[in-house]
Structures are given as C-alpha cells and as structure tokens.
C-alpha angles and dihedrals in degrees: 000000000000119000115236120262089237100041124121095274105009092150091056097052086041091057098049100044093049094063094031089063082055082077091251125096110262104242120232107199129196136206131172106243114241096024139161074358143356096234093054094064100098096039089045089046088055093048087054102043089059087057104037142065100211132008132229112201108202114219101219110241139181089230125035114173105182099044126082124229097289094058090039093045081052089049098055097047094056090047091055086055088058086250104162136161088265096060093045090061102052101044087055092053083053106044131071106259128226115249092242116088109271123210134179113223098201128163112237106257098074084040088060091036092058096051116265081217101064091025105086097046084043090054094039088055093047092061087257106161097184144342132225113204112184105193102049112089125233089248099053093044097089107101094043100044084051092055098036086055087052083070106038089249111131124229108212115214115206130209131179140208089281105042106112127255092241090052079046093061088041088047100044088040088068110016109116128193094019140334105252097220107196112217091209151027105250135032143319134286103042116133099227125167112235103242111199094251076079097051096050078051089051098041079056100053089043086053099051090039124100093188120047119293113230121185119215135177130077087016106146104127149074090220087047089050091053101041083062091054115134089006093080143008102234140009121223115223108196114147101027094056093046086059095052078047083050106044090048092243132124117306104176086044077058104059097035087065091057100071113107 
C-alpha cells in the first residue's frame, strides 16, 4: 500500500520504498548529535546522508533505556558539549540539509522539556520528517502524533518480537513514516544473526503495516542487510555507525558496504 503525498512522513515511506523496490533494504542510518564533537555535526550528517536512505538524528539523554553502552557512551559525551534538543533544531534550520529524510529518535523527557506545544512547528521548520520516541506508548501517543500530523512530521511507532498481534494491529493502524520492528528483546548494539523465528515475526509486522517495516537493533553487518531481504523494507543501523563515528573512519565507505 502507498502512503499518501500528503501523509505525516510521506518523504520517509517514499525514500524506502524507492530503493526497496531496487530489490535491496533501504538503510536508516543513526548518529548522536553532537558526537564525537559538536562542530562535526553538519559534516558527519552529510557522510551519512551519501550512504544512507534516510537519517536518525539521536538526541543526546541522560537515560536512555532502550540503547546499549555505545549509544549511551555517545550520548554522554553530547551532553558534556551542552548539545540539547534545543540546539539541534536550530543548527538544522540553519544549515543546509541533506536531501535524505531526516528524524530525530528522543526520549520523552527533553520533548516535554522543550514544550510539545512549539515543537512541531519548530521540527517542521528545521526540516524534521519524523520522530521515534521509545519510551511513549502507543496509547499515550495520541496528543503528540496529532499534533505532530498537523505539521507533516511522522510519529514511528516500534514493536518487538513479543508485542501481541492485537497491539500489532493497534501499532501498524497509527503508526506513520515506518513501523520500527525491533529484531530482539533488550538494547541496542548487540551483534546478533537474524534466525528465521524473527523473520516469520517480521513477515507478520510487514503483513498487518500500512507504511514500510524497518528492523533495528544488532544490525552491524552486509550479511545481516541481505538475510532481512524481502521481510522489510529497510534495515536501521544505529551502534555500529556511532563507533566508525567514533573511531574517525568513513562513514559513508561504511554504509556503502552494508548493501546487500
């Protein structure tokens, strides 16, 4: 099914399906903003835009539950240069953007901190396609991804192997830009292989969704990319990519290497 023109996100879905239909997993790839530095955000964004299909932009917190120590290492380190939710905005409505959908993946708390009332119209402004917001439910989402919508800007929804098929059907039914199908119960940054009980899971959530399906966690691999072929549209690479960040190589040689 083809999302609308006009839908919350629309760029997002457009992206991945286009090269899906290339017969290859778009790649989603994330970096902490501000990290390694705070100078290097713009350059590092446009690295990671020639390699990738679509772009998540980590707002740096003091507790993120979902991610595993390198994100969280990334995280620290942000934060210690002052970066906030507050400055990434603003350096994106002043910079030029890549071409490739850009979201911001944020825990609640610096949402909130920011103001859920100016925040839309700020991401909007700022060239923000979607968020992801890990630790707000699906059934407490409905104010932000309203007013989100208002704007154009997607709000992704995420399940897991063990979400139910009737949340799945909640899930799928409002989720907007893609449906973040996590590969495994914990955090992120495990290398884990993809075993065909998580495809079946993944065939499933790519049944029941209206938007593209992209899997996430433990991605760090080609082999990894090309084992999820033709069970999602698009694979996220998150931990993995901060380390190359991390380690000052080539980000965009990276990610090349992952298509499949």
């Amino acid at each position: 099914m083809n999302a609308q023109t006009n839908a919350p996100g629309a760029s997002i879905a457009a992206a991945i399906r286009a090269t899906a239909a290339r017969g290859s997993p778009a790649l989603v790839a994330y970096l902490t903003a501000g990290f390694p530095t705070r100078a290097g955000f713009a350059a590092q964004l446009q690295a990671v835009a020639a390699g990738a299909d679509v772009i998540e932009i980590g707002v740096p917190f003091t507790d993120p539950m979902a991610d595993g120590v390198t994100i969280q290492r990334s995280s620290a380190v942000a934060l210690s240069q002052g970066v906030s939710l507050a400055w990434i905005l603003d350096e994106l409505a002043g910079m030029t953007r890549p071409a490739a959908p850009l979201l911001l993946m944020s825990y609640l708390n610096p949402l909130l901190a920011y103001g859920l009332d100016r925040l839309p119209q700020a991401a909007a402004r700022a060239g923000v396609a979607g968020f992801i917001v890990p630790d707000m439910p699906v059934d407490e989402s409905d104010l932000l991804r309203e007013r989100l919508a208002a704007q154009g800007v997607a709000l992704v929804q995420m399940v897991t192997p063990v979400t139910t098929p009737e949340r799945l059907q909640q899930v799928c039914a409002v989720g907007t830009g893609f449906i973040y199908a996590v590969t495994m119960t914990g955090v992120t940054g495990a290398n884990a292989a993809v075993p065909a009980d998580v495809t079946d899971y993944l065939d499933r959530v790519r049944a029941a969704a209206k938007v593209p399906v992209c899997a996430g966690f433990g991605i760090r691999s080609r082999e990894q990319v090309a084992a999820l072929k033709g069970h999602v549209d698009g694979a996220i690479v998150g931990s993995a990519l901060v380390e190359v960040l991390e380690r000052g190589e080539d980000a965009t040689a990276f990610l090349q290497a992952l298509r499949a």
